[in-house]
VOPAGU-2260 file (C-alpha; in pm, 1 decimal, decimal comma):
REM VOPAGU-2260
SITE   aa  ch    i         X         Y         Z
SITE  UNK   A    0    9002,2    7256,9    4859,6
SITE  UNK   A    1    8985,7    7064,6    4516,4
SITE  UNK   A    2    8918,5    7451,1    4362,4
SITE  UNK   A    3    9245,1    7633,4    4558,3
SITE  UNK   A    4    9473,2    7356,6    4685,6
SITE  UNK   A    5    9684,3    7575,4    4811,2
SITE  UNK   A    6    9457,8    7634,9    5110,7
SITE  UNK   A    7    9520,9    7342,2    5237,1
SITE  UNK   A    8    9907,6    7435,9    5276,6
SITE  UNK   A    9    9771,0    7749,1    5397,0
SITE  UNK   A   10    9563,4    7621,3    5723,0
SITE  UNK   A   11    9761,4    7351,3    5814,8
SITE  UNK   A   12   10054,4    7326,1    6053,5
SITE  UNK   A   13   10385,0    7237,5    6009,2
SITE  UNK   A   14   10302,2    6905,1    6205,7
SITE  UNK   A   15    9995,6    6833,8    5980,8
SITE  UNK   A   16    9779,8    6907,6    6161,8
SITE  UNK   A   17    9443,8    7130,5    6121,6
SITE  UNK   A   18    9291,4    7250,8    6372,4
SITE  UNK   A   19    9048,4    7536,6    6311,5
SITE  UNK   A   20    8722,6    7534,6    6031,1
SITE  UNK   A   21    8889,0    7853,0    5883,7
SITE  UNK   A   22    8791,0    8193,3    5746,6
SITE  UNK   A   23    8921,0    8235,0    5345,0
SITE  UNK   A   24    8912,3    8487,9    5090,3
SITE  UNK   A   25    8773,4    8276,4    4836,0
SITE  UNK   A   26    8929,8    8544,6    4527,3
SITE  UNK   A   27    9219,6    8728,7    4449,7
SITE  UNK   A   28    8999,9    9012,7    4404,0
SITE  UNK   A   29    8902,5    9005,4    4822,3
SITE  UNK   A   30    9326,4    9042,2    4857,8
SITE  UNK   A   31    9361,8    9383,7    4775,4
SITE  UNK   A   32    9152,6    9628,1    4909,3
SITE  UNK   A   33    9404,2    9932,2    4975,8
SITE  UNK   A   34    9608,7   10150,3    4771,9
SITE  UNK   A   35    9718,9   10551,2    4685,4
SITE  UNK   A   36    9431,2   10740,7    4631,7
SITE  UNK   A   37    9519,7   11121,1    4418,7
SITE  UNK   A   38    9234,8   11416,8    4423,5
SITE  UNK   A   39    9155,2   11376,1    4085,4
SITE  UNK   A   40    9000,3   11714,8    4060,5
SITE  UNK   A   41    9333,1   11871,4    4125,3
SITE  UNK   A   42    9483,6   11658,8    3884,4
SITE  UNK   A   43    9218,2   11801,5    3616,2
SITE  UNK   A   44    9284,0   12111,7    3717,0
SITE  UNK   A   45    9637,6   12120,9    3696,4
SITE  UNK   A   46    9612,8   11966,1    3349,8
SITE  UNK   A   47    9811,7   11606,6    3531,5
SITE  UNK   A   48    9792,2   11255,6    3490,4
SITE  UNK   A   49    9755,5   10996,9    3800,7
SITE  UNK   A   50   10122,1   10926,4    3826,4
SITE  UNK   A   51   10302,1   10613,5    3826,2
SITE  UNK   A   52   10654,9   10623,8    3891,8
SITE  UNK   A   53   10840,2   10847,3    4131,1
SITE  UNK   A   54   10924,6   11093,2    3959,7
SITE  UNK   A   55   10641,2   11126,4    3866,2
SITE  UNK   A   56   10515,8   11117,2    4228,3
SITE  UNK   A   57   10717,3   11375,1    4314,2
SITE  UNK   A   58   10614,5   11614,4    3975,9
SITE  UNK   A   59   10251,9   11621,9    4081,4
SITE  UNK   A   60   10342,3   11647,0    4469,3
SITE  UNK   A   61   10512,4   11943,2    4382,9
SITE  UNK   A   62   10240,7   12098,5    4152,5
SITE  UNK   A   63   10032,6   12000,9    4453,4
SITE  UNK   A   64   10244,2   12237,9    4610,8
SITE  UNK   A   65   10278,9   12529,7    4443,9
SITE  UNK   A   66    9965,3   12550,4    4217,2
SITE  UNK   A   67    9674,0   12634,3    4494,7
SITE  UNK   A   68    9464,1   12314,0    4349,1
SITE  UNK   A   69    9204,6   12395,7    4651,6
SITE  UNK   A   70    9152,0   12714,7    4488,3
SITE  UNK   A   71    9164,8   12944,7    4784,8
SITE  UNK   A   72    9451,3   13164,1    4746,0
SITE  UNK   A   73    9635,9   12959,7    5061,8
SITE  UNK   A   74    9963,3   12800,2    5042,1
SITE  UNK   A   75    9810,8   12510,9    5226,9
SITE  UNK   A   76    9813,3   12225,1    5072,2
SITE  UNK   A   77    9942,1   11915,1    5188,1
SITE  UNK   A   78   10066,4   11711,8    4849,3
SITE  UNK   A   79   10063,7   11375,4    5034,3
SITE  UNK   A   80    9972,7   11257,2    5353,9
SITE  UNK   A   81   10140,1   11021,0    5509,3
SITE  UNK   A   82   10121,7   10710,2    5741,9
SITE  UNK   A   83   10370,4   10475,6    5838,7
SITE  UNK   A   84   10189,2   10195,0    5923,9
SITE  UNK   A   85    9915,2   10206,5    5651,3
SITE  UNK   A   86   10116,0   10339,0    5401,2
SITE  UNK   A   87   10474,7   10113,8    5421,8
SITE  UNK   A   88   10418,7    9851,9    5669,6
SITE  UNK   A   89   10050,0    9723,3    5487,7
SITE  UNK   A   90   10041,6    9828,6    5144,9
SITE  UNK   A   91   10424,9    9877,2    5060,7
SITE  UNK   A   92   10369,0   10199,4    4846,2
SITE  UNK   A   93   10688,7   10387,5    4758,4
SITE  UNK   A   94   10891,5   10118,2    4902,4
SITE  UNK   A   95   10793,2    9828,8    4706,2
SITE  UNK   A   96   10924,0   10071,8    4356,4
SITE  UNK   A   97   11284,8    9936,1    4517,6
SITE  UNK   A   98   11132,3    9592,5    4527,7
SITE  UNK   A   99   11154,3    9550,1    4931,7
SITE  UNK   A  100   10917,2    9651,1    5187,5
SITE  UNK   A  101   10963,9    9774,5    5538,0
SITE  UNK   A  102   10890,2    9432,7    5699,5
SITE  UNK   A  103   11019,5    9034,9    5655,8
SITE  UNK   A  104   10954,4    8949,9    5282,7
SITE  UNK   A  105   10979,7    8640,1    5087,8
SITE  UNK   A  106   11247,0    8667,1    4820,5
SITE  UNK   A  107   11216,2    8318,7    4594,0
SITE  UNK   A  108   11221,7    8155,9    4899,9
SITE  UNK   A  109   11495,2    8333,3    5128,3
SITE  UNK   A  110   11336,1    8580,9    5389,1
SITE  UNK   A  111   11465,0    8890,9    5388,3
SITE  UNK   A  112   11428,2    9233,7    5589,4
SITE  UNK   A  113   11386,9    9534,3    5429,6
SITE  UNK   A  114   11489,8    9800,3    5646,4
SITE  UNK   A  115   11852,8    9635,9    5661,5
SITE  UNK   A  116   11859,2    9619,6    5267,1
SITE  UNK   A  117   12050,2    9891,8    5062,7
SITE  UNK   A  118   11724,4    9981,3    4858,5
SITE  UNK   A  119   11599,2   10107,1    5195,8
SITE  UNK   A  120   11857,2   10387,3    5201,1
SITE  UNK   A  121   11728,3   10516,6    4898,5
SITE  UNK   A  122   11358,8   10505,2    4993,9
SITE  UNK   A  123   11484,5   10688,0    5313,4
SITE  UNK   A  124   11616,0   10948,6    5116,3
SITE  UNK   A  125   11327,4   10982,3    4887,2
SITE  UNK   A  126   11130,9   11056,9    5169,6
SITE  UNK   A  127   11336,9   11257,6    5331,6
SITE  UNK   A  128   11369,7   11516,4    5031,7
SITE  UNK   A  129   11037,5   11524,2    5006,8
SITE  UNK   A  130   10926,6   11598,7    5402,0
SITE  UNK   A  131   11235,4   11912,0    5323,7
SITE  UNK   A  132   11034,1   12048,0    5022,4
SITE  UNK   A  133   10731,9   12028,2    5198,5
SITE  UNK   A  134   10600,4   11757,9    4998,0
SITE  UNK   A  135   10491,9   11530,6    5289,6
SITE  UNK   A  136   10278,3   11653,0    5543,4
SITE  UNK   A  137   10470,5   11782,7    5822,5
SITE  UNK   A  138   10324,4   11686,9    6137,1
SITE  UNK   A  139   10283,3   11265,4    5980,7
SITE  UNK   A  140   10473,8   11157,2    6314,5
SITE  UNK   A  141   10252,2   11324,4    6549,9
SITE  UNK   A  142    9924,1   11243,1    6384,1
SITE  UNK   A  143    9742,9   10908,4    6592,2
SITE  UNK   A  144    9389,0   11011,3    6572,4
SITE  UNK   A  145    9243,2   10935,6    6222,1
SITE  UNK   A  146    8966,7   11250,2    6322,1
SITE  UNK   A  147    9260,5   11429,0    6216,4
SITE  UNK   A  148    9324,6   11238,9    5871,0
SITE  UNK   A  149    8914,8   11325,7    5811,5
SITE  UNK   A  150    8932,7   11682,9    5924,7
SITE  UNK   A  151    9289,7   11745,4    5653,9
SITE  UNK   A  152    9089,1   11525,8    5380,1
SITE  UNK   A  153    8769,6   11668,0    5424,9
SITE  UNK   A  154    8903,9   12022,6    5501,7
SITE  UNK   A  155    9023,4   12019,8    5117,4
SITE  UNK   A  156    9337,7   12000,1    5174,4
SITE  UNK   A  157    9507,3   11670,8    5086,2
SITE  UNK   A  158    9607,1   11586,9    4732,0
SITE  UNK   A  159    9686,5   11238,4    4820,2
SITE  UNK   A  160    9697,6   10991,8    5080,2
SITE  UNK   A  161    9644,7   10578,6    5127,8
SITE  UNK   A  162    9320,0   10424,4    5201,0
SITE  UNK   A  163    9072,2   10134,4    5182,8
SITE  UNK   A  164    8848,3   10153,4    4861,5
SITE  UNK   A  165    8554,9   10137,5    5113,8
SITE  UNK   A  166    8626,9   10286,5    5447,7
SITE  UNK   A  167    8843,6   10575,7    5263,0
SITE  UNK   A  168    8782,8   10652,6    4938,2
SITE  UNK   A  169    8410,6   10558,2    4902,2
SITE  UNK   A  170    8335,9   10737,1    5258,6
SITE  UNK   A  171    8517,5   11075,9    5152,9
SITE  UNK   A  172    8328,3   11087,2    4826,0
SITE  UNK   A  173    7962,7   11004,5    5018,0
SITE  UNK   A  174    8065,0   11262,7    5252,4
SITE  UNK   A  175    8216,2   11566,1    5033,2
SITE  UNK   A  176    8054,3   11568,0    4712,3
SITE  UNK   A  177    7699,7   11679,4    4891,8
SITE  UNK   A  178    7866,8   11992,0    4927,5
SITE  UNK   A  179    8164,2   12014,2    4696,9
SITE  UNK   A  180    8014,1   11820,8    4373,9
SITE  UNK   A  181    8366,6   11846,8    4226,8
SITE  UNK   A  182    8566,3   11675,2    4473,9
SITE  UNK   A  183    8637,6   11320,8    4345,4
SITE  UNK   A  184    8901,7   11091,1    4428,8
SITE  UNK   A  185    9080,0   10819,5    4180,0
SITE  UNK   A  186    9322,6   10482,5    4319,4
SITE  UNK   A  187    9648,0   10543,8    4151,1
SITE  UNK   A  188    9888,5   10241,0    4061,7
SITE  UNK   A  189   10146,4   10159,2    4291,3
SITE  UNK   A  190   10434,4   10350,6    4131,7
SITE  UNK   A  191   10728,3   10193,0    3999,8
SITE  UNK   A  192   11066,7   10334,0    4047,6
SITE  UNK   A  193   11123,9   10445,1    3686,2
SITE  UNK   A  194   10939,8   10383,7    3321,4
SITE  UNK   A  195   10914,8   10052,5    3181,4
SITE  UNK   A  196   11079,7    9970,8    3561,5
SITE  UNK   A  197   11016,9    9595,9    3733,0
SITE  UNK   A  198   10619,0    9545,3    3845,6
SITE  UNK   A  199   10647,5    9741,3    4235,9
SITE  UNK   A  200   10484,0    9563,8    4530,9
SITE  UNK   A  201   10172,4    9629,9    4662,1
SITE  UNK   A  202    9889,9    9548,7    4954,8
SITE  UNK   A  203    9783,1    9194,3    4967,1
SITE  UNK   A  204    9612,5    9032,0    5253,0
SITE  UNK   A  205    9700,3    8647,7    5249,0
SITE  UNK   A  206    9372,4    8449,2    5163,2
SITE  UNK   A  207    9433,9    8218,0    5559,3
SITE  UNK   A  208    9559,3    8511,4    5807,5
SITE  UNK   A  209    9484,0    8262,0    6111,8
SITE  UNK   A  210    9076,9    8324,4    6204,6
SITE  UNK   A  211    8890,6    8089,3    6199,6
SITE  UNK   A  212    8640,8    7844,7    6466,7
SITE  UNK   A  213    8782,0    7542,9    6686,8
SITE  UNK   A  214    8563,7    7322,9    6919,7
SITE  UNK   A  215    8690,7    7313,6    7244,7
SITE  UNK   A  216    8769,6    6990,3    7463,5
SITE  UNK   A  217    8491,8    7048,4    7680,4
SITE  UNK   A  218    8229,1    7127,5    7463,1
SITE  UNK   A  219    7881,8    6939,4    7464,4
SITE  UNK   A  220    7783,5    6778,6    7127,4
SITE  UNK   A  221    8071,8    6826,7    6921,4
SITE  UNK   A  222    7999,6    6644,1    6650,0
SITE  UNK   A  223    7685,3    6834,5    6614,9
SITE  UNK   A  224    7865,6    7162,0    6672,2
SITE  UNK   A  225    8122,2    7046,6    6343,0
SITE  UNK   A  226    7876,4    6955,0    6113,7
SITE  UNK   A  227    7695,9    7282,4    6199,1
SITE  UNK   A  228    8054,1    7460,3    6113,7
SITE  UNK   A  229    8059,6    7242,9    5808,7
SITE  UNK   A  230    7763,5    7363,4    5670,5
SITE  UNK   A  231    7890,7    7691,7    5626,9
SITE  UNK   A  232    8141,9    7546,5    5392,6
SITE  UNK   A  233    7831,7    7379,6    5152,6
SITE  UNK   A  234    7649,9    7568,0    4865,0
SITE  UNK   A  235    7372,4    7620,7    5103,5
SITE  UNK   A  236    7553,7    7755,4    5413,9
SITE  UNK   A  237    7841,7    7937,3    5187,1
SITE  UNK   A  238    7519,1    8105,0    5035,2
SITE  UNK   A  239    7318,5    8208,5    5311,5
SITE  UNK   A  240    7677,1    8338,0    5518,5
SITE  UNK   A  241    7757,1    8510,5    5246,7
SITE  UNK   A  242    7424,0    8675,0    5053,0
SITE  UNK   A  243    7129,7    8563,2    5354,0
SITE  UNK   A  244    6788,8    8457,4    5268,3
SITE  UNK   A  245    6682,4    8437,9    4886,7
SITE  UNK   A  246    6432,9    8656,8    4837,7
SITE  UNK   A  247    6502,0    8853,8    5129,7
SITE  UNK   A  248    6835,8    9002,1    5122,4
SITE  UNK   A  249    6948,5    8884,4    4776,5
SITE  UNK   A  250    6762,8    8765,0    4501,7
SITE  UNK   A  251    6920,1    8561,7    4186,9
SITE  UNK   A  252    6957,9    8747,3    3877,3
SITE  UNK   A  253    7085,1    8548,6    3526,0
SITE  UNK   A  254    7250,3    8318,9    3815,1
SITE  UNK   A  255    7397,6    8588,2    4002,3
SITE  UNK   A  256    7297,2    8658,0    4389,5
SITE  UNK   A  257    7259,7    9046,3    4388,0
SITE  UNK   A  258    7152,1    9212,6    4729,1
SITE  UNK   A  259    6794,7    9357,3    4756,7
SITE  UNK   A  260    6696,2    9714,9    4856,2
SITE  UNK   A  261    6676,5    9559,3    5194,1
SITE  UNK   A  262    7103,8    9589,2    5185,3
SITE  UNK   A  263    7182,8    9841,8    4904,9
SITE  UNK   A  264    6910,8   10123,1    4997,5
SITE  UNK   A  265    6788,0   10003,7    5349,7
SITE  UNK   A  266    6456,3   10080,2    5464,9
SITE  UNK   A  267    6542,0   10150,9    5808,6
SITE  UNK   A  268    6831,0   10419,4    5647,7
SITE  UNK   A  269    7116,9   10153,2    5765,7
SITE  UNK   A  270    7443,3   10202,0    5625,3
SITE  UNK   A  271    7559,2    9902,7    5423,6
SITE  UNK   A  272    7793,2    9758,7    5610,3
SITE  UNK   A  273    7544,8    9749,4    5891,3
SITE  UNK   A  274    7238,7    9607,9    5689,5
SITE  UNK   A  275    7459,1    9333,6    5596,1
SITE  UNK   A  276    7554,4    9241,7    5930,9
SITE  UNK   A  277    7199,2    9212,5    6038,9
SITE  UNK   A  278    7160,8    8958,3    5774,8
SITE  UNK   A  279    7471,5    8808,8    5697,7
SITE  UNK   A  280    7828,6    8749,2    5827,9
SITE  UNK   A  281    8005,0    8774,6    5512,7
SITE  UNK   A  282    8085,0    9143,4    5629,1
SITE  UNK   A  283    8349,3    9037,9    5859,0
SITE  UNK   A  284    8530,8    8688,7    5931,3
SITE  UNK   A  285    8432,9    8415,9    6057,2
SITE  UNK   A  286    8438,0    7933,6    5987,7
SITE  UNK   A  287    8347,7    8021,5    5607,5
SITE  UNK   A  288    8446,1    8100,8    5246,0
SITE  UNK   A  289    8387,2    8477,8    5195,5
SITE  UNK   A  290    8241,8    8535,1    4811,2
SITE  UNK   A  291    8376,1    8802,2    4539,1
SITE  UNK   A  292    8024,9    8903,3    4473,6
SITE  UNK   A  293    7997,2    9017,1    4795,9
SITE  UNK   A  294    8319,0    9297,0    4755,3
SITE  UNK   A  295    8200,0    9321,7    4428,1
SITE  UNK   A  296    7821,5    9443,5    4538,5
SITE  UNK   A  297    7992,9    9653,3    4842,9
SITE  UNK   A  298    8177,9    9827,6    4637,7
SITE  UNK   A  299    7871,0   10084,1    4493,3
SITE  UNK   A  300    8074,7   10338,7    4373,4
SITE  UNK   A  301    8275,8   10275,2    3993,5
SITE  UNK   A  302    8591,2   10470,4    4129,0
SITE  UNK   A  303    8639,6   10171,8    4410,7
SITE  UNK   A  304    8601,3    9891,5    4123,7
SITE  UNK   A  305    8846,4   10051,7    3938,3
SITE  UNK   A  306    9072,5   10123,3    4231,4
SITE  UNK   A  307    9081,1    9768,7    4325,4
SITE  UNK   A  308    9174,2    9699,3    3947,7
SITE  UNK   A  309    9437,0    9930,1    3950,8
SITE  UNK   A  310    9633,4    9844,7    4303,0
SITE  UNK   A  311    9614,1    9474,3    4215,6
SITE  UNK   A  312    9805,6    9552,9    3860,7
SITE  UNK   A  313   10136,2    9543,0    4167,7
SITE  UNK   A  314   10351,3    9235,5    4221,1
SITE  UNK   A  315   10259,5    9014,7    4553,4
SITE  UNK   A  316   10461,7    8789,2    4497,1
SITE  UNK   A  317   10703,7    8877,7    4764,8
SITE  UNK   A  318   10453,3    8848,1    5049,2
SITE  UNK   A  319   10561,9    8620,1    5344,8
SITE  UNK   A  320   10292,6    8358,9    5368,9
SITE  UNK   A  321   10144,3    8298,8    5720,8
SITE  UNK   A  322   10410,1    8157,3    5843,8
SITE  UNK   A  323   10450,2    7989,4    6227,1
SITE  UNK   A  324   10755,0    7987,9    6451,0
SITE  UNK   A  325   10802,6    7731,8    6704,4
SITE  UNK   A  326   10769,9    7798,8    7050,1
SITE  UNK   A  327   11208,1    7804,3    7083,1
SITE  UNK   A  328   11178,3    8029,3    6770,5
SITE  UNK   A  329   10907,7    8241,9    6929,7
SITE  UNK   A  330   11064,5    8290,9    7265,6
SITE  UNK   A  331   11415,2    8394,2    7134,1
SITE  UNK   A  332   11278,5    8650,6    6877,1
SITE  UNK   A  333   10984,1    8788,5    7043,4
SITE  UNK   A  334   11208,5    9059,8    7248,5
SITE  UNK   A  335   11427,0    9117,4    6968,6
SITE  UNK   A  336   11157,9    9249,4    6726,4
SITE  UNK   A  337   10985,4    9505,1    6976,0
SITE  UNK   A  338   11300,3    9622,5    7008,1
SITE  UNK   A  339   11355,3    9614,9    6663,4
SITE  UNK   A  340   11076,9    9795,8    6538,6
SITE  UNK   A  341   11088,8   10055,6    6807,3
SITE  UNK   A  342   11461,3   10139,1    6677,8
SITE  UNK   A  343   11339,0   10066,1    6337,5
SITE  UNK   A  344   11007,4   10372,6    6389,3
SITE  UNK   A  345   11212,4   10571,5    6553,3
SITE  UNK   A  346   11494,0   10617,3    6300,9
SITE  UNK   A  347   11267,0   10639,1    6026,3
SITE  UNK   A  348   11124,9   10901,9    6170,7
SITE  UNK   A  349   11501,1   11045,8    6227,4
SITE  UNK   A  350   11598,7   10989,8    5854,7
SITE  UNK   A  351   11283,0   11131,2    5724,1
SITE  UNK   A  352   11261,1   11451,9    5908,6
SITE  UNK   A  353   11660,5   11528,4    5845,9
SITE  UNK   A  354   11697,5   11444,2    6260,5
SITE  UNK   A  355   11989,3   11193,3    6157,3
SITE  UNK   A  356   12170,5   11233,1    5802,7
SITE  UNK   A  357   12133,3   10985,0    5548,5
SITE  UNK   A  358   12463,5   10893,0    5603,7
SITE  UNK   A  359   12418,8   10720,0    5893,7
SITE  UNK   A  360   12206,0   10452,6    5746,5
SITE  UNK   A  361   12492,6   10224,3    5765,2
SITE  UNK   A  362   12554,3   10290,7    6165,1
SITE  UNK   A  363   12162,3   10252,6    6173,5
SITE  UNK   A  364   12179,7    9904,8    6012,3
SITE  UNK   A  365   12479,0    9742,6    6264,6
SITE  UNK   A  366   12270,8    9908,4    6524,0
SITE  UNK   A  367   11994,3    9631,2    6390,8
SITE  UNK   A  368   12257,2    9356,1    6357,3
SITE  UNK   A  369   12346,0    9411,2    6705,3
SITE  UNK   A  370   11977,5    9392,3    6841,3
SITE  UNK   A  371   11950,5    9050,6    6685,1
SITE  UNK   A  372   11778,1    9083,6    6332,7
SITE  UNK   A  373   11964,0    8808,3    6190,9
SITE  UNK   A  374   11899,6    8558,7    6480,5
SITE  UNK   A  375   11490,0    8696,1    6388,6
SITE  UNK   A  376   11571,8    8644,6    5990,6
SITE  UNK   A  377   11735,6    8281,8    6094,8
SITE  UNK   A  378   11415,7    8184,9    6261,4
SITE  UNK   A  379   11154,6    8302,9    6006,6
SITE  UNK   A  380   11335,5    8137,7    5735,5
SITE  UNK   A  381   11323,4    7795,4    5935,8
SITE  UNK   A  382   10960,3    7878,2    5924,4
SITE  UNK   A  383   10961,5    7949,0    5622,9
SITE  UNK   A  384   11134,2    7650,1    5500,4
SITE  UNK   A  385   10886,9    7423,1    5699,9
SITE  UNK   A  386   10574,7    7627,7    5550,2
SITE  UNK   A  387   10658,4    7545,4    5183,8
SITE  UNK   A  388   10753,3    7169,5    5258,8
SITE  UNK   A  389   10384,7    7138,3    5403,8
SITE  UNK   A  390   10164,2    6925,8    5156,0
């Protein structure tokens, strides 16, 4: 707490209250962990530079097109695949060039929703010029099963897509370049909506997102179950949640824990992510203080350290802290936003795919007003208001 004060803001409630030994991203660097990813092969190929503006998006998209970067004589390429969740809803890539995103944001301290905002119009249209030149992939909508994402990806067709550094881009390089040595992926900034154009938003995962360990009313020996909780937070228990037994699974180096063979080439011919659960929790969440050196170490491959680099160059500071309605608040917004974002999904859809004109957007937005956005704005801002008077 004395290191990040602002953690304490973070896990406790409006009331003052805190009542769970919490899980925290001890580093700006654990934050950001998604972002564009561009073939850079076809790049090379095409003589093109990782883009960062739209225009510039849409430049290489279009080469991506046209230019047979796969090599096989096909006009198959899909130039970017896309996602709506991943892709607007987490990260904020395209969208946050207009300096919104497709969700409740925090704009110096007034919430605001994106999808009623004028800039969203012209993100809408964006997208909806590019799904008619065949930019986008055309069956995005349809598309549920992330098999399907591998197969496109791993079929050699995709110039671009979103992704985790690990999960996505480090997994698609471990799995192609066995076969196609060439294939290589790079993270590309999130693009900005014009040169020398304000710093665009991008992924960020709040350091508190609500996990965390409580003791329950009932439980035997609580104080012993606490100070067990509470060791976690120590040097001792921070080290062995996050790194395991010295000697074992990490061993210090110039003052640095760095993971044995045991994790980083396992014996037993465990993937990673899997050695370091049998060893440590630091994989996943849980009461404790999750390390840098542990994303750091996890991230083997140079092109994920410098993707992570890249994507957090993008402004976060429009992200709606973890905010908590009230239980009035709750109640009276709860059935407005499903049907909210069900209108809101289904007319992006619509406005992307040419389904509903452009045109329409303002229709589309009193459609929103009349569902009861503003009644859902009203209430996050309370909670808003209440989360940055916490102390």
């Amino acid at each position: 707490m004395k290191d990040h004060p602002e953690f304490k803001k973070m896990i406790t409630t409006d009331e003052g209250n805190i009542y769970v030994m919490p899980f925290l991203l001890g580093d700006e660097q654990l934050s950001v962990v998604n972002g564009p990813i561009f073939r850079q092969d076809w790049l090379d190929k095409l003589n093109l530079k990782v883009p960062t503006t739209i225009p510039e998006w849409e430049t290489v998209l279009t080469a991506f097109r046209d230019k047979d970067p796969n090599g096989n004589g096909k006009k198959d390429e899909i130039p970017f695949y896309m996602n709506l969740y991943g892709d607007f809803d987490l990260n904020h890539l395209f969208v946050g060039a207009w300096g919104i995103t497709t969700d409740f944001y925090n704009d110096n301290g007034k919430v605001k929703y994106g999808p009623i905002q004028p800039e969203y119009k012209a993100f809408l249209a964006t997208l909806a010029r590019w799904y008619k030149n065949g930019l986008i992939d055309k069956d995005y909508a349809s598309i549920t099963d992330a098999k399907l994402k591998d197969n496109k990806i791993l079929n050699n067709q995709v110039g671009a897509y979103s992704g985790f550094a690990g999960s996505s881009l480090g997994r698609y390089l471990t799995l192609v370049q066995e076969t196609n040595p060439s294939f290589s992926l790079v993270g590309a900034p999130y693009p900005k909506l014009e040169e020398g154009g304000a710093n665009p938003l991008g992924q960020y995962t709040n350091p508190f997102t609500g996990y965390g360990a409580a003791v329950s009313a009932g439980a035997k020996n609580p104080e012993q179950i606490v100070k067990w909780l509470d060791y976690k937070y120590g040097e001792e228990g921070h080290m062995l949640i996050n790194f395991g037994i010295e000697g074992e699974s990490y061993k210090m180096e110039n003052g640095y824990p760095k993971y044995t063979d045991l994790i980083m080439n396992n014996p037993d011919k465990l993937p990673m992510s899997q050695a370091m659960a049998k060893y440590f929790q630091s994989g996943w969440n849980g009461p404790f203080v999750q390390d840098k050196r542990v994303i750091e170490q996890y991230y083997t491959i140079p092109a994920q350290r410098e993707a992570q680099k890249t994507w957090a160059q993008a402004d976060h500071s429009k992200q709606m802290p973890s905010i908590a309605l009230n239980a009035d608040e709750s109640s009276k917004t709860a059935s407005i936003m499903n049907d909210v974002k069900t209108y809101r999904d289904e007319m992006f859809n619509k406005f992307v795919m040419g389904a509903e004109p452009i045109e329409n957007f303002d229709k589309y937005v009193k459609t929103l007003e009349s569902m009861g956005i503003e009644e859902a704005i009203k209430a996050r801002q309370a909670a808003l208001d209440r989360y940055l008077s916490r102390k």
